[in-house]
PDB file with SEQRES, HELIX, SHEET and CRYST1 records, atoms N, CA, C and O in Angstrom:
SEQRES   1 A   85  UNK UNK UNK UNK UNK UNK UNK UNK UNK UNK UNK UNK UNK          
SEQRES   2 A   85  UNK UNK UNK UNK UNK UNK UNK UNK UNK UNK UNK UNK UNK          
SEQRES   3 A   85  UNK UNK UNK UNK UNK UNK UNK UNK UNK UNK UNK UNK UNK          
SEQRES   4 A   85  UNK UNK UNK UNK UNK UNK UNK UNK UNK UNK UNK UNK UNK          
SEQRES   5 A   85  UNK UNK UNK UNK UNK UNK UNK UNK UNK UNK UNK UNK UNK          
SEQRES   6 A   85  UNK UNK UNK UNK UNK UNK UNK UNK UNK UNK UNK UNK UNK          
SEQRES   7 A   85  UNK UNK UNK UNK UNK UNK UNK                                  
HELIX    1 AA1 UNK A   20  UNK A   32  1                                  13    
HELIX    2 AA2 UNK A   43  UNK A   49  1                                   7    
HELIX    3 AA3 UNK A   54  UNK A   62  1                                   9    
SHEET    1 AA1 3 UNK A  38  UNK A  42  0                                        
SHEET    2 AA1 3 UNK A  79  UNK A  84 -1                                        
SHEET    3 AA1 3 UNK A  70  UNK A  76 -1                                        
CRYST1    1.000    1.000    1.000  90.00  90.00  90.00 P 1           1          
ATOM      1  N   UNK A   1      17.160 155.258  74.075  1.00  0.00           N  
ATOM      2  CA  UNK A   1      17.218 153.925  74.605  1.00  0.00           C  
ATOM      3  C   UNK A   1      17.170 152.923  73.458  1.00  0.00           C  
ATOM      4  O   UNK A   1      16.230 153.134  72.691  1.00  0.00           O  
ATOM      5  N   UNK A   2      17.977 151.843  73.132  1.00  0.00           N  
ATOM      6  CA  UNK A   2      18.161 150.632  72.345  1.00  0.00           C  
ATOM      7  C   UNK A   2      17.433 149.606  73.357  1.00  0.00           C  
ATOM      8  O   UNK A   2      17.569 149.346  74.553  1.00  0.00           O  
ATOM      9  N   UNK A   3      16.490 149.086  72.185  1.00  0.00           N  
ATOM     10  CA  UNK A   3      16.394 147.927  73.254  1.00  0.00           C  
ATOM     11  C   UNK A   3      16.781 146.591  73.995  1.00  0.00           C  
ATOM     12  O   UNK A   3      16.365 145.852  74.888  1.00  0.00           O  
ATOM     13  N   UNK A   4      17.942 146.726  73.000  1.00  0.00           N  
ATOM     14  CA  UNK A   4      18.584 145.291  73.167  1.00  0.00           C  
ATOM     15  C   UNK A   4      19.334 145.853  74.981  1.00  0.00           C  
ATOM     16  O   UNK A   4      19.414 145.077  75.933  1.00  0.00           O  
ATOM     17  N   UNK A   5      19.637 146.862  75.002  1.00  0.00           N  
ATOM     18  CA  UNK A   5      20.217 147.507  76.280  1.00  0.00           C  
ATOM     19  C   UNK A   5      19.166 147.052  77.307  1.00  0.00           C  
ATOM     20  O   UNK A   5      19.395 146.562  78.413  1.00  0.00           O  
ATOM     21  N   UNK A   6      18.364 147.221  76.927  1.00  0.00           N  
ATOM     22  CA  UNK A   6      16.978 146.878  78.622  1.00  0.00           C  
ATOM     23  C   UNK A   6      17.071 145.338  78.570  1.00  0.00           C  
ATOM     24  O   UNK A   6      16.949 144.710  77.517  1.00  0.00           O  
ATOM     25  N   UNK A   7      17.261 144.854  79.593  1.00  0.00           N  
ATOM     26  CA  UNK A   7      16.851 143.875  80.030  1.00  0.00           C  
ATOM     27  C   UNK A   7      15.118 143.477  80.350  1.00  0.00           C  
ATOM     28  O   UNK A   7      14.716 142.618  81.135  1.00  0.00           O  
ATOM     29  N   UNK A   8      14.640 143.998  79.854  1.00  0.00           N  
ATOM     30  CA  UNK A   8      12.695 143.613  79.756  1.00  0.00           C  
ATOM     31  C   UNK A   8      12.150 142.449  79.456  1.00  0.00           C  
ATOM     32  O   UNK A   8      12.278 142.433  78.232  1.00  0.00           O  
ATOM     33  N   UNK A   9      11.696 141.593  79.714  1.00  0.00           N  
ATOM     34  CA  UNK A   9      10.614 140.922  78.835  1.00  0.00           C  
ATOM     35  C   UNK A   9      10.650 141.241  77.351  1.00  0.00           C  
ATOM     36  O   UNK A   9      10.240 142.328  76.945  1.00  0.00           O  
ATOM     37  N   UNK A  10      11.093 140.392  76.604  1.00  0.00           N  
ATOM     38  CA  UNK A  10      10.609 140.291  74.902  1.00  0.00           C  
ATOM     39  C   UNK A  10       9.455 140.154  74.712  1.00  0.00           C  
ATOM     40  O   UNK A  10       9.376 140.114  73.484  1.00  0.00           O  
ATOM     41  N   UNK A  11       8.550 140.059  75.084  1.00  0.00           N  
ATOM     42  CA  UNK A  11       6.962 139.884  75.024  1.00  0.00           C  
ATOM     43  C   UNK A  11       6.215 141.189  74.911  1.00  0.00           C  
ATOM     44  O   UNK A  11       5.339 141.322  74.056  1.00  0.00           O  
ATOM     45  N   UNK A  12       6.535 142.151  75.742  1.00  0.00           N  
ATOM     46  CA  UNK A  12       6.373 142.656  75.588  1.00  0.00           C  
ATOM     47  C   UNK A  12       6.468 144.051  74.064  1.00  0.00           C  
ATOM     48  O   UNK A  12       5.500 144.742  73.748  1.00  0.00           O  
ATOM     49  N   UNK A  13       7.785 144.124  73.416  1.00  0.00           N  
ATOM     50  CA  UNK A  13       8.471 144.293  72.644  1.00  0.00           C  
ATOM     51  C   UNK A  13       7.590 143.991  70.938  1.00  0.00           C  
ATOM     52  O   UNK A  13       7.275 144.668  69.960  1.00  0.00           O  
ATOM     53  N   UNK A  14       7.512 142.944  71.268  1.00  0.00           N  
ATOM     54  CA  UNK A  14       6.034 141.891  70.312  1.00  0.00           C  
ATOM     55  C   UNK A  14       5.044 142.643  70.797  1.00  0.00           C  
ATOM     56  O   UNK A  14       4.231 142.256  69.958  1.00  0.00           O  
ATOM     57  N   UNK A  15       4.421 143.398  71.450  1.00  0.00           N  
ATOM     58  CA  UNK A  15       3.207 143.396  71.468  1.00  0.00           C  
ATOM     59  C   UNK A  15       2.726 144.470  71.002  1.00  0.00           C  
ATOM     60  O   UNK A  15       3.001 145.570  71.482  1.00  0.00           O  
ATOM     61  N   UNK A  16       1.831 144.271  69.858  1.00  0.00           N  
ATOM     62  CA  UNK A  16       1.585 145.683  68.951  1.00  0.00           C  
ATOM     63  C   UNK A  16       0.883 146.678  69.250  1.00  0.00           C  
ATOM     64  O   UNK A  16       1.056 147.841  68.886  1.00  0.00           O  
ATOM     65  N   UNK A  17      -0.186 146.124  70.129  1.00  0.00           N  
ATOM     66  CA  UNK A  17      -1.281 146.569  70.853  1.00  0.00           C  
ATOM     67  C   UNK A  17      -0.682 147.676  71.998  1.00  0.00           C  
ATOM     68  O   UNK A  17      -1.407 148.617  72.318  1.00  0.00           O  
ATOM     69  N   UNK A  18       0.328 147.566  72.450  1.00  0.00           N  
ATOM     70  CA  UNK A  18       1.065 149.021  73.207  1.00  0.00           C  
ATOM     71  C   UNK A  18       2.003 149.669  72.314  1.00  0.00           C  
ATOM     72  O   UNK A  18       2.804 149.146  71.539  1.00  0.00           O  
ATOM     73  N   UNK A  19       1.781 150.862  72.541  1.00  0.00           N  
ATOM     74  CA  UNK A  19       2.596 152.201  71.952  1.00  0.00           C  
ATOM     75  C   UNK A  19       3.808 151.969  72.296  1.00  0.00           C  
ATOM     76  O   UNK A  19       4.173 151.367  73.306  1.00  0.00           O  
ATOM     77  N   UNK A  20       4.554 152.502  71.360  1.00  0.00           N  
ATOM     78  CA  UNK A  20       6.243 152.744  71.689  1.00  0.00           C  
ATOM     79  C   UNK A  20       6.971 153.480  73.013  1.00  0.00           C  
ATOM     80  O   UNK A  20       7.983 153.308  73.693  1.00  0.00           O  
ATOM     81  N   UNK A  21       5.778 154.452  72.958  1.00  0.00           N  
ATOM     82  CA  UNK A  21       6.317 154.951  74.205  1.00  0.00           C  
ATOM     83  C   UNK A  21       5.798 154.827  75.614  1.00  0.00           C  
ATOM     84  O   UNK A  21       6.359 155.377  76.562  1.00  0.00           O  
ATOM     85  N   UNK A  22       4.519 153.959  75.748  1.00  0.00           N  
ATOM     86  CA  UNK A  22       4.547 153.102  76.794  1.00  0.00           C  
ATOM     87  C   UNK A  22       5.422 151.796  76.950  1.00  0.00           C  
ATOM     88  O   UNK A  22       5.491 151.322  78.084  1.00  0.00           O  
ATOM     89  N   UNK A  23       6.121 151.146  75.885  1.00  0.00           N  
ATOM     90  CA  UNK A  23       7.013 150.571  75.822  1.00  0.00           C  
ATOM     91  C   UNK A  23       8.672 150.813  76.759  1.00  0.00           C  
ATOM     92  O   UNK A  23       9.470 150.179  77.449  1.00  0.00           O  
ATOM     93  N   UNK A  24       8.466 152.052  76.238  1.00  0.00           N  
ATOM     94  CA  UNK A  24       9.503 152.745  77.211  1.00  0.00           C  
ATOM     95  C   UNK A  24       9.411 153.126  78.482  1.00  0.00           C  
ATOM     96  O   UNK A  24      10.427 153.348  79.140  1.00  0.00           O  
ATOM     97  N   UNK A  25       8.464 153.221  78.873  1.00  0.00           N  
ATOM     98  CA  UNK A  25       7.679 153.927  80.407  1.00  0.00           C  
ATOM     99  C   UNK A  25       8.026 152.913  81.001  1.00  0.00           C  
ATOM    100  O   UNK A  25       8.689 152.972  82.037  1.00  0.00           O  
ATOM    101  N   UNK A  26       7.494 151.366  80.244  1.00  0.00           N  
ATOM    102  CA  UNK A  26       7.650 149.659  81.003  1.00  0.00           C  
ATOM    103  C   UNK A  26       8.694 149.931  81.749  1.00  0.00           C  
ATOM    104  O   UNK A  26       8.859 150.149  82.949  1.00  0.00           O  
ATOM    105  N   UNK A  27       9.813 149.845  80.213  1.00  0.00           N  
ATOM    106  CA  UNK A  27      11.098 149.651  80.365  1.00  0.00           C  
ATOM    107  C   UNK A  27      11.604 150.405  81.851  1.00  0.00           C  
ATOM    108  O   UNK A  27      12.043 149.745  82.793  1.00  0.00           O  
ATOM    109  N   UNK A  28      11.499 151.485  81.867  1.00  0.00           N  
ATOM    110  CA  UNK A  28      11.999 152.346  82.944  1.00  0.00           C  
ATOM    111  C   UNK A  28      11.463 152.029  84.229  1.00  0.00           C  
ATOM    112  O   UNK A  28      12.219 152.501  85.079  1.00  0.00           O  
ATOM    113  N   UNK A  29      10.314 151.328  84.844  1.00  0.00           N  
ATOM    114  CA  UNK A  29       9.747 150.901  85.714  1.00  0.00           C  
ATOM    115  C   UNK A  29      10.272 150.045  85.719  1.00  0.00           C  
ATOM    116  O   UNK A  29      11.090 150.274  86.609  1.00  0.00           O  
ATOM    117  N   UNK A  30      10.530 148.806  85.261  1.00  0.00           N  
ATOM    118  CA  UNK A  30      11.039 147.784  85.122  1.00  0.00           C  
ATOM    119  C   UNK A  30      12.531 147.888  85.319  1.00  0.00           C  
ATOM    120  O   UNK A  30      12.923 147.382  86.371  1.00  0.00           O  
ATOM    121  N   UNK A  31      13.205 148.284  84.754  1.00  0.00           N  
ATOM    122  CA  UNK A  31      14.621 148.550  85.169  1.00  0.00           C  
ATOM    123  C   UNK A  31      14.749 148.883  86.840  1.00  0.00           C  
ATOM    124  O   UNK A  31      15.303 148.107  87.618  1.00  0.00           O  
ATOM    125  N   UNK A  32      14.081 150.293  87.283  1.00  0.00           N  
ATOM    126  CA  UNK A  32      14.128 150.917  88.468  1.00  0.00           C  
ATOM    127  C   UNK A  32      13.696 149.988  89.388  1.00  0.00           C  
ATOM    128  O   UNK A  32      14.150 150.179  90.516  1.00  0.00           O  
ATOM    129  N   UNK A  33      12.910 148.977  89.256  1.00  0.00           N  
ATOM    130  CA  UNK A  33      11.875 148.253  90.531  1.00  0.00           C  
ATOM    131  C   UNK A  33      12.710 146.326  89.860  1.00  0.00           C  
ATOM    132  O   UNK A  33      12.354 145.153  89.970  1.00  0.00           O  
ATOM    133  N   UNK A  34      13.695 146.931  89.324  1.00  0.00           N  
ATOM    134  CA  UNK A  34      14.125 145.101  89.301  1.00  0.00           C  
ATOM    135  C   UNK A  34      14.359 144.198  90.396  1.00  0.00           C  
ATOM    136  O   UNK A  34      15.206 144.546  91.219  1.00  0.00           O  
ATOM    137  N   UNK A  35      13.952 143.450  90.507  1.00  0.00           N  
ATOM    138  CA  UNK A  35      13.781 142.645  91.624  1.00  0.00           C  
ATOM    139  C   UNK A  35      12.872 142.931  92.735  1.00  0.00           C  
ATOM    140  O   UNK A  35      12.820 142.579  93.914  1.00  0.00           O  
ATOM    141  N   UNK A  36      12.092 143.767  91.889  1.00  0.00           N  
ATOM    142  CA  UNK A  36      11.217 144.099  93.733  1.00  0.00           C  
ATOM    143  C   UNK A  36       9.689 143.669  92.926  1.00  0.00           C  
ATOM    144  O   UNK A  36       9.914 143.488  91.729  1.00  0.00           O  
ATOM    145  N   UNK A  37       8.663 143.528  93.174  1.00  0.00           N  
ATOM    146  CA  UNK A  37       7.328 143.444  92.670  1.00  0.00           C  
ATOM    147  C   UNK A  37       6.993 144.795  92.895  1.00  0.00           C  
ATOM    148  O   UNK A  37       5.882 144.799  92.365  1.00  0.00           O  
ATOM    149  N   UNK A  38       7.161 145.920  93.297  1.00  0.00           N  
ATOM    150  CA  UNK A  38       6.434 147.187  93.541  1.00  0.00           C  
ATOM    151  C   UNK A  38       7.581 148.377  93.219  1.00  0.00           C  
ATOM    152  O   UNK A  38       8.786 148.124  93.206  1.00  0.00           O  
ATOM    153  N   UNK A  39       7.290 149.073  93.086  1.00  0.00           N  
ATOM    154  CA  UNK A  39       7.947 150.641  92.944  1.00  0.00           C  
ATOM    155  C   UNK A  39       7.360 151.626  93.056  1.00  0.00           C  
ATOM    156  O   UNK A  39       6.153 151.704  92.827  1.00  0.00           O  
ATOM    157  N   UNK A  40       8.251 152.816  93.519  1.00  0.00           N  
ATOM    158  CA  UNK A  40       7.401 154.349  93.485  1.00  0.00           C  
ATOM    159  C   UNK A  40       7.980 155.316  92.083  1.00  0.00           C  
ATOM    160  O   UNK A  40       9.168 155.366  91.764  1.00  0.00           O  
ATOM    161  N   UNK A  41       7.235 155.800  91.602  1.00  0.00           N  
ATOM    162  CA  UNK A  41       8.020 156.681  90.805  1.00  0.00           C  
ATOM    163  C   UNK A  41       7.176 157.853  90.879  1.00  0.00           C  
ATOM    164  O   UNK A  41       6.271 157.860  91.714  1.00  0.00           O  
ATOM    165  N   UNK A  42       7.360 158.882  90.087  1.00  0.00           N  
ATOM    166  CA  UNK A  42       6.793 160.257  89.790  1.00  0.00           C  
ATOM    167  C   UNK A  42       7.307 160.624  88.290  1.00  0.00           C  
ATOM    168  O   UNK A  42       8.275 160.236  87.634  1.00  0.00           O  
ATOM    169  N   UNK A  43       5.913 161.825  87.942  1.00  0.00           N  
ATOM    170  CA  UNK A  43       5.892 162.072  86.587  1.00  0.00           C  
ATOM    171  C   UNK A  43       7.617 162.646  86.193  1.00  0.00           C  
ATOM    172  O   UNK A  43       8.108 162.704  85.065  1.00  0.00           O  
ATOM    173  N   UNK A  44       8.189 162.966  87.324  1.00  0.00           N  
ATOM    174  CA  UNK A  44       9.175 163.782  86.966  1.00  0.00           C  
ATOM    175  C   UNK A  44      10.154 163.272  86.779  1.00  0.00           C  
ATOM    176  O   UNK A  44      10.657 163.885  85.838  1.00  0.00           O  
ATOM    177  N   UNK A  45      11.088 162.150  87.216  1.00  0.00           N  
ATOM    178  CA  UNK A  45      10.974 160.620  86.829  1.00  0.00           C  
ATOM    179  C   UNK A  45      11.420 160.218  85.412  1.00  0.00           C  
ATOM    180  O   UNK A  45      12.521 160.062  84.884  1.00  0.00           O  
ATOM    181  N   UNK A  46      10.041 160.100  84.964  1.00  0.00           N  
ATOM    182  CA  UNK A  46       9.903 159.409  83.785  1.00  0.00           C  
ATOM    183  C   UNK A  46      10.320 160.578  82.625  1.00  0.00           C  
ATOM    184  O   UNK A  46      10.622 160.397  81.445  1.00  0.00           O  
ATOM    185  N   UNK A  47      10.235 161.718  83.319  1.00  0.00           N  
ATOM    186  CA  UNK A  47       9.901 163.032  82.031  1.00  0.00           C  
ATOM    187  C   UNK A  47      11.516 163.339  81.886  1.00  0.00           C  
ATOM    188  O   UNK A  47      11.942 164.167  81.080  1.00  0.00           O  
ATOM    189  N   UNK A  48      12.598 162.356  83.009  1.00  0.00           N  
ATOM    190  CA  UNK A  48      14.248 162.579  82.084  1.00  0.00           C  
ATOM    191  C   UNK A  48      13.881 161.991  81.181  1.00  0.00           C  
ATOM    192  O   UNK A  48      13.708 162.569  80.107  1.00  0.00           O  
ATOM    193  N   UNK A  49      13.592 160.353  81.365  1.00  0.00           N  
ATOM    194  CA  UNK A  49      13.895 159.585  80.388  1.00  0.00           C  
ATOM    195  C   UNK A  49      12.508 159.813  78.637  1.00  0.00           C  
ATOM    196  O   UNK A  49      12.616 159.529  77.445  1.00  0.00           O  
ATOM    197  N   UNK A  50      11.991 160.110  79.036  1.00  0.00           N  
ATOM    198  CA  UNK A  50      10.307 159.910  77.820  1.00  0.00           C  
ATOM    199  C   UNK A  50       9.702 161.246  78.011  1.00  0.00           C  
ATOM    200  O   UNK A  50       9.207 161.346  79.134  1.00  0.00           O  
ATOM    201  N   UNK A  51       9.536 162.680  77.018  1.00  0.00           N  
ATOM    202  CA  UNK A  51       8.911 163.562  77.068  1.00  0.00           C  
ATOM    203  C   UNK A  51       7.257 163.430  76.963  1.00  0.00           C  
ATOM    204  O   UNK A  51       6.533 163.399  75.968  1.00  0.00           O  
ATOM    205  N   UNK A  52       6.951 163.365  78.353  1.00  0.00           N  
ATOM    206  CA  UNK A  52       5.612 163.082  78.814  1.00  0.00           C  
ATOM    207  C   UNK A  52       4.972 164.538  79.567  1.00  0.00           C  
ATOM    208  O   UNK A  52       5.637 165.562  79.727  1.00  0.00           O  
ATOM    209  N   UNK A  53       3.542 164.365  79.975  1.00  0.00           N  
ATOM    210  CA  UNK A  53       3.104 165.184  81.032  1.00  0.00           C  
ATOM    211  C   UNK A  53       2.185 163.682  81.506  1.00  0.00           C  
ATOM    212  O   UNK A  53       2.082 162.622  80.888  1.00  0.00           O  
ATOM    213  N   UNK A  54       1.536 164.142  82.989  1.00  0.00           N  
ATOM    214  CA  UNK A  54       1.198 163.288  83.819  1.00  0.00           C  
ATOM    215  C   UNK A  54      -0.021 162.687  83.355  1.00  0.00           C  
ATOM    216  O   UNK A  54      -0.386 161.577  83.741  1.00  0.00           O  
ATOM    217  N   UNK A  55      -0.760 163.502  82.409  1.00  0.00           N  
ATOM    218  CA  UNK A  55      -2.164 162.982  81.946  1.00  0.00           C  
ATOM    219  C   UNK A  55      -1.889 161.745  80.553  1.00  0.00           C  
ATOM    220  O   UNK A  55      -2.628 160.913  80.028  1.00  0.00           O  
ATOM    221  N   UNK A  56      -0.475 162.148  80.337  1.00  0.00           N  
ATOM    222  CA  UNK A  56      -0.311 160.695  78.959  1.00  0.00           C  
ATOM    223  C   UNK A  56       0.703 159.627  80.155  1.00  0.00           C  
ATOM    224  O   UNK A  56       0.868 158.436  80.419  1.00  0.00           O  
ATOM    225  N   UNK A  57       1.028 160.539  80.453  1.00  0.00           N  
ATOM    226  CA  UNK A  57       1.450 158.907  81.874  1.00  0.00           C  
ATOM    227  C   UNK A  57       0.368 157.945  82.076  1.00  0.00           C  
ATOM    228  O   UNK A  57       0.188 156.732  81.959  1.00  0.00           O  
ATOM    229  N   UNK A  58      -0.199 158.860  82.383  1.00  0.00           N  
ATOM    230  CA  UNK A  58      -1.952 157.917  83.275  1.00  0.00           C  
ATOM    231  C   UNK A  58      -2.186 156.887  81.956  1.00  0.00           C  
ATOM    232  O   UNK A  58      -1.721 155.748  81.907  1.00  0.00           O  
ATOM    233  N   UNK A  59      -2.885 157.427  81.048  1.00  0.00           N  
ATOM    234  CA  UNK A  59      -2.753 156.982  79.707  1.00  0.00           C  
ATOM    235  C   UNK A  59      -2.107 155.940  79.101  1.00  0.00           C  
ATOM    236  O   UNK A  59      -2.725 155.174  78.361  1.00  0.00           O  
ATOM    237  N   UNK A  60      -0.989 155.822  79.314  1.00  0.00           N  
ATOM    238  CA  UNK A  60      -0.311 154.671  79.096  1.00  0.00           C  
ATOM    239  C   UNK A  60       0.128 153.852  79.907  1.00  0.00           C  
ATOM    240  O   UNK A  60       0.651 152.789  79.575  1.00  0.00           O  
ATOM    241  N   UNK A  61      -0.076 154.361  81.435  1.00  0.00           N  
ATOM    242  CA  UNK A  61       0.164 153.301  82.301  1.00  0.00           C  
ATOM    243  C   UNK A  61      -1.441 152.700  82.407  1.00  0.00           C  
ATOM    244  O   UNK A  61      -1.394 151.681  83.095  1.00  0.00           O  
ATOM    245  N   UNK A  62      -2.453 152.906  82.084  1.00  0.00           N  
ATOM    246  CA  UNK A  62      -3.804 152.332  81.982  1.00  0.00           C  
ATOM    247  C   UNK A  62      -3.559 151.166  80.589  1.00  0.00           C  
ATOM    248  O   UNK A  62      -3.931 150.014  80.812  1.00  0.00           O  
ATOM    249  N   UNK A  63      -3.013 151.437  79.339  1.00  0.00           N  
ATOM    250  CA  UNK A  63      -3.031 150.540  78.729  1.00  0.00           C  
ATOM    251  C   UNK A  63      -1.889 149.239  78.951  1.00  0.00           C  
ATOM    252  O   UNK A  63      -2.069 148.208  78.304  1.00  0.00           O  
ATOM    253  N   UNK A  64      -0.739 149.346  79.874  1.00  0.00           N  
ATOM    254  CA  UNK A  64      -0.333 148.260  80.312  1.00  0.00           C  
ATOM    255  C   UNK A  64      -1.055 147.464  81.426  1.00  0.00           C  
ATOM    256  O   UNK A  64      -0.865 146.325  81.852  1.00  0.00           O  
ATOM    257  N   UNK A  65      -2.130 148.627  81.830  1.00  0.00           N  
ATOM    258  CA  UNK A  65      -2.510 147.813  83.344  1.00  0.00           C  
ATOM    259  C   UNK A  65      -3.400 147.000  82.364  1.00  0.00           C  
ATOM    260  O   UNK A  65      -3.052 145.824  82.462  1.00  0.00           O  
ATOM    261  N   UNK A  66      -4.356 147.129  81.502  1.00  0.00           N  
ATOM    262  CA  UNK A  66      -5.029 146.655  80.667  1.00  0.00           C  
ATOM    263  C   UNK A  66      -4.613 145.497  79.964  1.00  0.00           C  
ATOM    264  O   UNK A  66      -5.458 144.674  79.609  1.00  0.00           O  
ATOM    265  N   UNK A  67      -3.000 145.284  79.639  1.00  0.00           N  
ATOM    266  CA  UNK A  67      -2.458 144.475  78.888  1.00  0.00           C  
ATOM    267  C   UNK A  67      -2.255 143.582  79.826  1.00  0.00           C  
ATOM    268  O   UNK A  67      -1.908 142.622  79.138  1.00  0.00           O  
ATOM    269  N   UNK A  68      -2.214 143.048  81.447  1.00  0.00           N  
ATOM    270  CA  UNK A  68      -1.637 142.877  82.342  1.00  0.00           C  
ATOM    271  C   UNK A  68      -0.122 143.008  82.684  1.00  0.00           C  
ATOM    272  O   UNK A  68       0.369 142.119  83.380  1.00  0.00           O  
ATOM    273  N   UNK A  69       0.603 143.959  82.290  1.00  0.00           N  
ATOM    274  CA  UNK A  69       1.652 143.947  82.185  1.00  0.00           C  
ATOM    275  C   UNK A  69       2.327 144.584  83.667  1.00  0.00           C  
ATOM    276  O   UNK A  69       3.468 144.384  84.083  1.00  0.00           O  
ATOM    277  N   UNK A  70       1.116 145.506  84.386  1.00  0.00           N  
ATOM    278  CA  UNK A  70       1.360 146.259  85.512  1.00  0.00           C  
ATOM    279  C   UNK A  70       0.370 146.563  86.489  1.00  0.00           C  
ATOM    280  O   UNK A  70      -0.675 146.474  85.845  1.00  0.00           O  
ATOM    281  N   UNK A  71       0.112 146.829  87.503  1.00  0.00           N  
ATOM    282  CA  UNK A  71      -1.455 147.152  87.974  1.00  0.00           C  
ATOM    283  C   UNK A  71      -0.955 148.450  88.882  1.00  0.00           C  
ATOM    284  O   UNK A  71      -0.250 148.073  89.818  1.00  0.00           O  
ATOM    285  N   UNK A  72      -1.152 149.910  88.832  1.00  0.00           N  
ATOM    286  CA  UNK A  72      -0.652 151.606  89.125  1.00  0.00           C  
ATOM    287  C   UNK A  72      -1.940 151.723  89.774  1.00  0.00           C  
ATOM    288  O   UNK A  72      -3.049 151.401  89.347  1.00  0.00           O  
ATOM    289  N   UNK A  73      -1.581 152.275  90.956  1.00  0.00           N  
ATOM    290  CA  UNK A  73      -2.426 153.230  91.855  1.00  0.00           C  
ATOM    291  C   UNK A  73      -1.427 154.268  92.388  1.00  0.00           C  
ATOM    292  O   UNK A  73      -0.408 154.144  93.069  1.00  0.00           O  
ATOM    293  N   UNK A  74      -2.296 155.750  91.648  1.00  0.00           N  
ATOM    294  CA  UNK A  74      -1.729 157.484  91.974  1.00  0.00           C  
ATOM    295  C   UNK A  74      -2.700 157.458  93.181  1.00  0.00           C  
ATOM    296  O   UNK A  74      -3.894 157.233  93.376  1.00  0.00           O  
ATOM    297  N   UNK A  75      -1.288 157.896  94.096  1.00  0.00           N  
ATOM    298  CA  UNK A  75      -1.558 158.165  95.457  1.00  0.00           C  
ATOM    299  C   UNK A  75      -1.686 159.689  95.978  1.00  0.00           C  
ATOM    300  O   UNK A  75      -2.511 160.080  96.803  1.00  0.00           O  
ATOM    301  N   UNK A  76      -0.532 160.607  95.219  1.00  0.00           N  
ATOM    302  CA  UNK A  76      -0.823 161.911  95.061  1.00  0.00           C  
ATOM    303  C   UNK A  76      -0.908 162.728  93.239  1.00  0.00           C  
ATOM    304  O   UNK A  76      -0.976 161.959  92.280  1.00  0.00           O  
ATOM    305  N   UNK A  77      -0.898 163.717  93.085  1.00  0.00           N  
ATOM    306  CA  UNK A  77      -0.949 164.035  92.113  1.00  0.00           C  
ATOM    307  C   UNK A  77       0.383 163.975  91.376  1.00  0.00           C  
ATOM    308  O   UNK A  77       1.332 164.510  91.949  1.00  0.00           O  
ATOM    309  N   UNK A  78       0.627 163.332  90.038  1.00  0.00           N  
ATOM    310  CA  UNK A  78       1.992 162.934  89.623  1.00  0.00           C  
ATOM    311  C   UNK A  78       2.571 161.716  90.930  1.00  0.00           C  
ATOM    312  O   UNK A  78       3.751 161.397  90.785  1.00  0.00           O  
ATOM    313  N   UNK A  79       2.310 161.481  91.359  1.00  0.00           N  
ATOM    314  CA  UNK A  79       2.996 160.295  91.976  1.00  0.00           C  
ATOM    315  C   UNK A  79       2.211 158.538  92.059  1.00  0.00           C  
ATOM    316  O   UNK A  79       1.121 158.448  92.622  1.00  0.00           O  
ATOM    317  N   UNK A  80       2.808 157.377  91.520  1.00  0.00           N  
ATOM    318  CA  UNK A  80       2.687 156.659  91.559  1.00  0.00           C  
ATOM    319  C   UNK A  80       2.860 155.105  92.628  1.00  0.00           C  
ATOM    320  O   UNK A  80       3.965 154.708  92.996  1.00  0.00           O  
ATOM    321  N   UNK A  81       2.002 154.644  92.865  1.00  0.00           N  
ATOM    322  CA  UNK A  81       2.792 153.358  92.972  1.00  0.00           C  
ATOM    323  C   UNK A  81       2.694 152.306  92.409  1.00  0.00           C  
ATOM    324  O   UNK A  81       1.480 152.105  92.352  1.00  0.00           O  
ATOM    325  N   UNK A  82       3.487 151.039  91.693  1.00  0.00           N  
ATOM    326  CA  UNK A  82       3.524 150.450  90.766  1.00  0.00           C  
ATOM    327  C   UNK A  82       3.902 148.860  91.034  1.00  0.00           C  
ATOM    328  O   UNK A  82       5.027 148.581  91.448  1.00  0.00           O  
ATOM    329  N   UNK A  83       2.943 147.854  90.789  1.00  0.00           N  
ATOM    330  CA  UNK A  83       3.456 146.560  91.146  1.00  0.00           C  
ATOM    331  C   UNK A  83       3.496 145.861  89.493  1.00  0.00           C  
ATOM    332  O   UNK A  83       2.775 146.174  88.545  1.00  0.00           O  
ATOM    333  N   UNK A  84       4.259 145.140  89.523  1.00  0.00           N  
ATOM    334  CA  UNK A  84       5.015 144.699  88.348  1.00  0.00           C  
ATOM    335  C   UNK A  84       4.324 143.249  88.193  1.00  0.00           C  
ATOM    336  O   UNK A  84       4.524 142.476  89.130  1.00  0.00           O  
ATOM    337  N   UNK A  85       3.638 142.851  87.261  1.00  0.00           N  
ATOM    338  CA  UNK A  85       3.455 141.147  86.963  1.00  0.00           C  
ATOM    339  C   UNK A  85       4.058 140.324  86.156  1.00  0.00           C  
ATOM    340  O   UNK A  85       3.737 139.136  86.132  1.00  0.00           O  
TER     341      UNK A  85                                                      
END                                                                             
């Protein structure tokens, strides 16, 4: 992924304090849930685009929820739901 290709928030991009590859996780939530405030995804999902397992998912979707960038509640195991701020 290039980032000039995502349409994201530049703010994010700037922000040093998140990892590169929660950077990318954004990106992919963000792309998938454009225009909606919420989305569903699953670890399996994300693991075309970003070689993850579900416990560095959690992980980095905790440090955007932290950044306010997202607020994630796992409803089943590997599965998400995701509202966008």
């Amino acid at each position: 992924m290039i980032k000039d290709q995502l349409r994201v928030p530049q703010a994010i991009w700037k922000d040093k304090s998140i990892p590169k590859e929660a950077k990318y996780i954004y990106s992919y939530i963000y792309s998938k849930g454009y225009n909606r405030y919420f989305t569903d995804i699953n670890v399996w999902e994300i693991q075309q685009t970003v070689r993850i397992t579900n416990r560095g998912l959690r992980k980095n979707l905790d440090k955007l929820e932290q950044a306010k960038y997202l607020v994630y509640q796992e409803y089943s195991n590997g599965m998400y739901t995701i509202t966008l701020n």
